[in-house]
C-alpha positions in Angstrom: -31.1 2.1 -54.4 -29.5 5.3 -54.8 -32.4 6.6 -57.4 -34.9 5.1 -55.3 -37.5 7.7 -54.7 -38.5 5.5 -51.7 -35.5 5.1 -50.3 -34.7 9.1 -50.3 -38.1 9.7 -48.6 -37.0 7.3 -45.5 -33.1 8.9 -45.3 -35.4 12.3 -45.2 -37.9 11.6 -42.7 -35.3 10.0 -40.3 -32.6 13.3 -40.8 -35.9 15.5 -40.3 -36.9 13.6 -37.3 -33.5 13.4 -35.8 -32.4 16.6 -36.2 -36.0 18.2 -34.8 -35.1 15.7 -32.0 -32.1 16.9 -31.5 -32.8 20.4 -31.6 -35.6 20.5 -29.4 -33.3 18.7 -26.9 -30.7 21.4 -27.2 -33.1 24.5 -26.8 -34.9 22.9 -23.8 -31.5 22.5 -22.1 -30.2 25.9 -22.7 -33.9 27.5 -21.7 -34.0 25.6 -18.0 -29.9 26.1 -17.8 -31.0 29.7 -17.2 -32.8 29.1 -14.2 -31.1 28.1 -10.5 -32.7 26.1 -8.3 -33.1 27.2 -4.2 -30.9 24.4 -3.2 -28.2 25.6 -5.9 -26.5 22.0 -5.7 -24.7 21.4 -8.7 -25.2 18.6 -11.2 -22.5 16.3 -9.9 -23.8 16.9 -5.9 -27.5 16.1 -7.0 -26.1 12.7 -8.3 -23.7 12.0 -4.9 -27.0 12.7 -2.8 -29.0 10.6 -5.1 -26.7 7.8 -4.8 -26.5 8.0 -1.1 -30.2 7.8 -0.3 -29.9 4.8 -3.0 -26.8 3.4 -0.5 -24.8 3.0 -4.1 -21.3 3.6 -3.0 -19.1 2.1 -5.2 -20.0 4.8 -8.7 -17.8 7.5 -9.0 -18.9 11.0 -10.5 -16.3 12.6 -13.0 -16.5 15.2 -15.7 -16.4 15.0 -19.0 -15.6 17.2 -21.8 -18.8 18.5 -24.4 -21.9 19.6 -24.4 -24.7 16.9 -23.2 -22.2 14.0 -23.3 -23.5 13.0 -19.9 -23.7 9.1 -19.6 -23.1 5.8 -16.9 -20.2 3.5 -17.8 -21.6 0.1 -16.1 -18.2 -1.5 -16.8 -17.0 0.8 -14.4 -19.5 2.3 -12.5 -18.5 5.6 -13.5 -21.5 8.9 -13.8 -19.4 11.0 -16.3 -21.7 14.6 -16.6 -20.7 17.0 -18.8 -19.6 20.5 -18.2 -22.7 22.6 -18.5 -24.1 19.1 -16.2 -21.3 18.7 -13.5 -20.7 22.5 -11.9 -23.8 24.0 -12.8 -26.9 24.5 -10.3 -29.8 24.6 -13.1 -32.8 22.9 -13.4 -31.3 21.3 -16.8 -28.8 20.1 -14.9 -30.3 18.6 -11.6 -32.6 17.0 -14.1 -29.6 15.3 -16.3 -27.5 14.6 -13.7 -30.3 12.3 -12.0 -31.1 10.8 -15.0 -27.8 9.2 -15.2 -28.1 8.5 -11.6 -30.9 6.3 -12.6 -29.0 4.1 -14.9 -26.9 3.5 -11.8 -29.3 2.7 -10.0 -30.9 0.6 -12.6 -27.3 -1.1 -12.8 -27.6 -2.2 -8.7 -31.1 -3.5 -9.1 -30.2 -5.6 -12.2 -32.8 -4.1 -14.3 -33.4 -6.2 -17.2 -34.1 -3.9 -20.4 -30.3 -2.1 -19.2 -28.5 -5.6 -18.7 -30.4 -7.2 -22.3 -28.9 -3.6 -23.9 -25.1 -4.3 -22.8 -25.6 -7.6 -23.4 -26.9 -6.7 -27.1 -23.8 -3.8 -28.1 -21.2 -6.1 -29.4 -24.3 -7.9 -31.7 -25.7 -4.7 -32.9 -22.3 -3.1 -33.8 -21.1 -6.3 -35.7 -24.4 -6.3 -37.3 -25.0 -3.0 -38.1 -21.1 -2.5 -39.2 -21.5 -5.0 -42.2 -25.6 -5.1 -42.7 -25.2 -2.2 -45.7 -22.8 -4.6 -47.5 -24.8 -7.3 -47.5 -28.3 -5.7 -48.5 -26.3 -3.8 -51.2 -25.2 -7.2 -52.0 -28.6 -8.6 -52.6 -30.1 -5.7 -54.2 -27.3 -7.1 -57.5 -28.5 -10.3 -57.1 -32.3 -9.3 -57.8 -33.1 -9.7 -54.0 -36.1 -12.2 -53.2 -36.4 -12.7 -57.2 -33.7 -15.2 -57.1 -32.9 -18.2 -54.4 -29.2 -16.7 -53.8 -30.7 -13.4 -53.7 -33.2 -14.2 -51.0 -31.1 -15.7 -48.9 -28.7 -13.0 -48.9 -31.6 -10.3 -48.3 -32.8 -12.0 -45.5 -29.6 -12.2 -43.8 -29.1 -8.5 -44.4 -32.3 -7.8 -43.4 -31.5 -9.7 -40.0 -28.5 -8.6 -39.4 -29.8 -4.5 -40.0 -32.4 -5.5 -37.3 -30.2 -6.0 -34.7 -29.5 -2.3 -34.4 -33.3 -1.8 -35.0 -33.5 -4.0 -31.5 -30.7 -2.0 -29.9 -33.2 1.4 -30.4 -36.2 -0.4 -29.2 -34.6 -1.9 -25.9 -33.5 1.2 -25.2 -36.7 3.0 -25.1 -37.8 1.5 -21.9 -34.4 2.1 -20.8 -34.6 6.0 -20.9 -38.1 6.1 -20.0 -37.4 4.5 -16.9 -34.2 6.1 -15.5 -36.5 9.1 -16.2 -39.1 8.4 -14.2 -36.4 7.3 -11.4 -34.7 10.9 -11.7 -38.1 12.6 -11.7 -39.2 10.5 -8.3 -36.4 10.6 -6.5 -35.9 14.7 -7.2 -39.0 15.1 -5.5 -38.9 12.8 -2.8 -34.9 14.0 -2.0 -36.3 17.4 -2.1 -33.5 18.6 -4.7 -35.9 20.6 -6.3 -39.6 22.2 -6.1 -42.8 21.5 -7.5 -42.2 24.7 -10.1 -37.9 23.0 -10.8 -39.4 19.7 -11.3 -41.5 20.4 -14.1 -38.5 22.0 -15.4 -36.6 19.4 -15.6 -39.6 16.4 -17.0 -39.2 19.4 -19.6 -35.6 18.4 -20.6 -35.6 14.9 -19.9 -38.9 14.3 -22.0 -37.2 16.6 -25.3 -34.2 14.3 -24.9 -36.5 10.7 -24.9 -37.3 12.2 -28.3 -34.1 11.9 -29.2 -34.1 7.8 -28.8 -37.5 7.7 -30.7 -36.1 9.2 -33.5 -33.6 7.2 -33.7 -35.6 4.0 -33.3 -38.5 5.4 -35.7 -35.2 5.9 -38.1 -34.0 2.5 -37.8 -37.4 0.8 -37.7 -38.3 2.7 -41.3 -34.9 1.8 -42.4 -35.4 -1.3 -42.0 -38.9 -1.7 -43.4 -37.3 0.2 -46.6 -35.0 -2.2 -47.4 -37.6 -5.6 -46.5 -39.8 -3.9 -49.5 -37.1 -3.1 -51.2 -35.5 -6.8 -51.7 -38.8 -7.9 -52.1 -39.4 -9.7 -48.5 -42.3 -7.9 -47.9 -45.1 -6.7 -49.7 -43.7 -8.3 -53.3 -41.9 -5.2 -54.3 -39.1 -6.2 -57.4 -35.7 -5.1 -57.3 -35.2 -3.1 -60.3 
């Protein structure tokens, strides 16, 4: 594996990707941080006044230490936004901040791409954790070229995809508590015409950030099908 040309040319792409991803996140963020909106309410009071109009009641809204660690704990309805999120009164922030707000509100309406996700963490951990070990496994027993080795490739293979799953299900995931923030920025007010296109500006860098990581996962997992000869008759050398 390790002299694979192949395999090196899927690690690269997914870094590249991931790392554009997450750069262009980063400098979008930092370029609408700079601007304030006319209703100068901070990160954390866009999400209480988001959550009222929604009449959620029951999510609290605490900080959290780092730099875009901004997320919604369904196990305890907590909005945790990070510091350049919870005090500040940018566009980058109003936009953030009501993105999370979405995945509460997604959470009350029993949205089912958010409730199949948390449902599908502990499988994609457990497979993810010990899916390397048992591809590497099969790539020294000749993968699909011998009846043992086939039937541990395909179990690695399968357990590898559950992560693969875990980035697809969550596309729809982001893309809607996006659009929720978006619509419910403009129809709350929170911000203008001009600070709403501001903030589809960060929220739409950070969605790249998911398809990279799906794109990763998905040509990871393609990689290692060809490579154990379950698709496309490729030997294991």
């Amino acid at each position: 594996m390790f002299f694979d040309p192949l395999y090196w040319l899927v690690i690269g792409a997914g870094m590249i990707l991931s790392i554009w991803a997450a750069m262009k996140t980063k400098g979008t963020f930092q370029k609408y941080s700079q601007y304030t909106t006319q209703s100068r309410m901070t990160g954390a009071q866009v999400a209480q006044a988001i959550l009222r109009d929604a009449n959620i009641n029951d999510v609290k809204i605490e900080p959290i230490h780092g730099n875009l660690t901004d997320h919604y704990d369904p196990r305890t309805k907590t909005l945790r936004l990070s510091e350049g999120v919870y005090g500040s009164t940018s566009m980058s922030a109003a936009g953030v901040a009501a993105h999370e707000v979405g995945h509460a509100i997604q959470h009350a309406q029993n949205y089912g791409p958010l409730k199949f996700r948390s449902a599908w963490v502990p499988v994609a951990n457990l497979g993810g954790g010990i899916s390397i070990f048992v591809l590497i496994a099969a790539a020294f027993l000749g993968g699909a070229q011998s009846v043992l080795g086939a039937k541990v490739a395909l179990l690695g293979v399968l357990l590898f995809a559950t992560t693969t799953v875990f980035t697809l299900v969550t596309l729809p995931v982001e893309f809607d508590a996006s659009k929720r923030a978006l619509a419910t920025l403009g129809r709350g007010g929170y911000l203008t015409r001009e600070e709403l296109s501001g903030a589809k500006s960060v929220l739409d860098a950070a969605a790249m950030t998911y398809v990279a990581a799906f794109v990763t996962s998905a040509l990871t997992l393609l990689y290692w099908a060809m490579r154990l000869g379950l698709l496309g008759g490729r030997r294991s050398d």
